[in-house]
N, C-alpha and C positions, 0 to 999 in steps of 0.2 A: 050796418057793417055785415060782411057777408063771410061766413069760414068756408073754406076749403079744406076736406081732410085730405089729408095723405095716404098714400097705402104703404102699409108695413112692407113689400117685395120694393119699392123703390126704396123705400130708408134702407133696408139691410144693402141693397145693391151701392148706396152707398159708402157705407160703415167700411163695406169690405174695399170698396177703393182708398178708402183713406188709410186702412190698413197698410195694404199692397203700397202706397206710397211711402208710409212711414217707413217700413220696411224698408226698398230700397233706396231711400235717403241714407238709412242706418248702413247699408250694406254698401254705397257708393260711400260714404264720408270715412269707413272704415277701412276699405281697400286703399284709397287715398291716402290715410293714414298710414298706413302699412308701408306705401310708398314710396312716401316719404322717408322712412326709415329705413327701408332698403336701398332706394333710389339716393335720394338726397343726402345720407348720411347723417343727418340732424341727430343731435345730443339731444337724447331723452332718457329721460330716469328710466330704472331698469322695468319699475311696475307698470309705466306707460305702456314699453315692448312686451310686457306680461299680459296682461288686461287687451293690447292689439290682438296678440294671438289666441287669446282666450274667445273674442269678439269675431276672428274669422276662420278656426278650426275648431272652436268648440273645448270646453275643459276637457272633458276625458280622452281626446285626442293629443293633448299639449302634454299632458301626465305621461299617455305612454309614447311622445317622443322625447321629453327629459330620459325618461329609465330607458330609451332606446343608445341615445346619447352617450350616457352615464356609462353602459354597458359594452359602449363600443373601443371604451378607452383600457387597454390594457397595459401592464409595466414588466418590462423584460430587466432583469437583473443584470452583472456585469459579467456575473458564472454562467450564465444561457444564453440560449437564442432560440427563435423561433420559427418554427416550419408553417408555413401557409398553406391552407386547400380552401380555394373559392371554388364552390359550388363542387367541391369533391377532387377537385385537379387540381396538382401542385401548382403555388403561387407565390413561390421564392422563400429567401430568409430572411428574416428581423432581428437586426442587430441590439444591443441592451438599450434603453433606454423605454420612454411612453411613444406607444405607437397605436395604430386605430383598426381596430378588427371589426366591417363592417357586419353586424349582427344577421343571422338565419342565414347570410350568401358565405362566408368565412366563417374558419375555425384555424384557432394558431394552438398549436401542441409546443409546449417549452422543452426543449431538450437541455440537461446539466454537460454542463461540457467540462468539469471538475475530475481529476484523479479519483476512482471510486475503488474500493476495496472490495472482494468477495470472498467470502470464505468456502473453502474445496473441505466438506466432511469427511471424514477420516471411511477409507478406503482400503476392503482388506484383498489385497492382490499374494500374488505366489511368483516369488522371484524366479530368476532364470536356474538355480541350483534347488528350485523347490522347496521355498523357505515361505511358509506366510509371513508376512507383514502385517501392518495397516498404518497407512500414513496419511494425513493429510497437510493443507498447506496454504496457501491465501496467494490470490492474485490481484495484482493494482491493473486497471488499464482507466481509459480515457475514449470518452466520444469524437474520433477527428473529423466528420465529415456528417453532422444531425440528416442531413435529407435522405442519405441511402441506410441511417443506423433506422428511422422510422417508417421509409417507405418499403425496404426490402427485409425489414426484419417484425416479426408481430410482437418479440419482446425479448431484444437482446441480451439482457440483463439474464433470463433465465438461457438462453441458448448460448451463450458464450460459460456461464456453471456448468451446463454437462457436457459441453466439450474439453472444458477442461479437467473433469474429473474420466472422458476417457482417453485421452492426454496422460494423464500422472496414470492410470492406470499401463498405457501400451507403453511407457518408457520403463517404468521400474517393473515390469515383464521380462522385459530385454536387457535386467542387470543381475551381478549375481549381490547379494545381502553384503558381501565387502565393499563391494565398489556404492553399494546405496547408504552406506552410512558413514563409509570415509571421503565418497565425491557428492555431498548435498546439491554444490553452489552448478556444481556442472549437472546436476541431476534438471536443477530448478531453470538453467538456462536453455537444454534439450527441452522441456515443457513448454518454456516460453516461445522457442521459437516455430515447435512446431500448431502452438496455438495462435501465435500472429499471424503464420503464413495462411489459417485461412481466415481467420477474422479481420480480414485485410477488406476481405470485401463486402465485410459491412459495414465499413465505415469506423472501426473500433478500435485502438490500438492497447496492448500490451507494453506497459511500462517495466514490470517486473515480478516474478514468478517464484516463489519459496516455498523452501518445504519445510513446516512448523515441527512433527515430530512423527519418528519414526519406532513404533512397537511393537516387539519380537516377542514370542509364547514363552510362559516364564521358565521352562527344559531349557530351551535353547539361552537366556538369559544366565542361567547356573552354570551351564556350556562355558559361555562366552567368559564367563568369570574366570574356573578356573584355566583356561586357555590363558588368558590375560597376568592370572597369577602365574601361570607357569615361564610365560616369558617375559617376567619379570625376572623369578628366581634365574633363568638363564641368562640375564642380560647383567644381573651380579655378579655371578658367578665369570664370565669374562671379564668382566670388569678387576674382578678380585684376582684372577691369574695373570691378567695383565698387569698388575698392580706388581702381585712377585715380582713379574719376569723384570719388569723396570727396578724391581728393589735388589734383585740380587747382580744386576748391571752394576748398580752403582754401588752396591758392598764389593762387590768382585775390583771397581779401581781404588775402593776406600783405602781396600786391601793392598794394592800396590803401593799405593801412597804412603801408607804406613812405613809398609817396610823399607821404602829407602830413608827415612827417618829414624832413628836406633830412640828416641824417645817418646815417639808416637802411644806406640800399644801400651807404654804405661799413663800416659795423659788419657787416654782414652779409659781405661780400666779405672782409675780414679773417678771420671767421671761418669761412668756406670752405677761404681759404690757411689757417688754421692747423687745420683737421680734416686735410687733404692732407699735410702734412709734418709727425707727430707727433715724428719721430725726426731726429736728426741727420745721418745717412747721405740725407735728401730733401730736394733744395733744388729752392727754387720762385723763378723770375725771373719777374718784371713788367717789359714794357717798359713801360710808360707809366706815367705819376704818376698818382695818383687824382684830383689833382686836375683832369687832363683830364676824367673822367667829371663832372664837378662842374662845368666850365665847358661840354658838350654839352647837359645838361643845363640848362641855364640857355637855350641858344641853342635847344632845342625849344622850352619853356617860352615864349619870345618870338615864334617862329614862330608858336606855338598863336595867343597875344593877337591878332597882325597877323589873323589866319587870320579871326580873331572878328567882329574890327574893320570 
């Protein structure tokens, strides 16, 4: 019997063909597979289509398209929406609901489209009669229009605060300290509207404009006091002369009344003394009889006639 050796450069040169083969068996049965799944539709458990993708992309590729995936899913609330820029250029609105933000080419900015309140810090201005004040006061408005509030504005929230604090500043300028603390509501509505008319065009509406509280230096406070007392006392004091003038009206026909009545002014005088001593501990003397007043009466009474006569 005879051996032939072999040479080790033939066996390797082998090895690696059967390699190269196995390999693309693995790599054709796998795409196939894949195929099927895509192509064909075929029900397969979900670790089948796991283990496929793992077998023709490789795990650490499969990991960052789940988290690519994962990341592309965003959820707009029913108070927002959202502003789109693919690749830097606006790319419409997304209304609420789960929608899909293709990751590194888009970016969705949420804008709140809810009534939002700001507060104006109190503000020390000099009225039109040269009065300091300091007032300030809170504004409601609203996002109407998200694309021009975040494209044409870098941060509305701060630039719609200082216009409206110099707003409150140029109206209560142009008033005098009576008219700003007896006209608020029309103070508040000059404010508001001359900050809508320009926040118009960023997208931003004013809903409504108040003024929280208005304080004057404490001199002028003492001022305003007794001013306030004084025309108080003056507004009693008419009150109380008008009071007379109506009370001595109506004494003046009591008084007619009376007299054609010959029994009046003693019912009446009766009941004078008895308003005076309700109680027993108050006693009331009369020197005279009534019916002296009854017989002077009678004796003017005939003067008058002679008088006429």
């Amino acid at each position: 019997m005879i051996f032939k050796p072999h040479s080790s450069k033939g066996n390797a040169g082998k090895a690696q063909a059967a390699r190269g083969s196995a390999l693309k068996k693995s790599k054709r049965d796998t795409d196939m597979h894949i195929g099927k799944i895509i192509i064909g539709g075929s029900k397969m458990a979900a670790i089948d289509v796991i283990f496929a993708l793992i077998g023709f992309f490789g795990f650490p590729a499969l990991i960052v398209l789940i988290i690519l995936m994962f990341a592309s899913i965003k959820m707009i609330y029913q108070y927002e929406k959202g502003v789109i820029f693919t690749l830097g250029k606006f790319g419409g609105i997304r209304e609420p609901g789960i929608t899909i933000v293709i990751p590194i080419f888009q970016e969705m900015r949420k804008v709140d489209m809810r009534i939002r309140t700001l507060d104006i810090p109190s503000q020390r201005v000099m009225t039109k009669d040269n009065v300091p004040v300091s007032v300030n006061g809170v504004v409601f408005f609203n996002v109407q229009n998200p694309e021009t509030a975040v494209i044409k504005v870098q941060d509305y929230y701060y630039a719609i605060s200082q216009y409206s604090q110099t707003a409150l500043r140029d109206v209560i300028g142009g008033m005098t300290l009576d008219s700003v603390l007896s006209e608020r509501q029309n103070v508040g509505d000059e404010i508001k509207t001359l900050v809508d008319k320009e926040i118009e065009s960023w997208g931003l509406n004013v809903t409504s404009m108040k003024l929280q509280d208005v304080e004057v230096p404490d001199d002028l406070k003492r001022l305003m006091s007794r001013q306030a007392a004084a025309e108080r006392e003056k507004r009693a004091n008419v009150i109380k002369s008008e009071g007379d003038r109506e009370a001595s009206v109506n004494l003046a026909k009591a008084a007619e009344i009376m007299a054609k009545s010959p029994g009046a002014l003693q019912l009446r005088t009766l009941q004078t003394l008895d308003g005076l001593g309700p109680t027993p501990s108050n006693t009331v003397i009369i020197p005279l009889p009534i019916n002296l007043f009854e017989g002077l009466r009678e004796m003017t009474s005939g003067k008058k006639k002679e008088a006429r006569e």
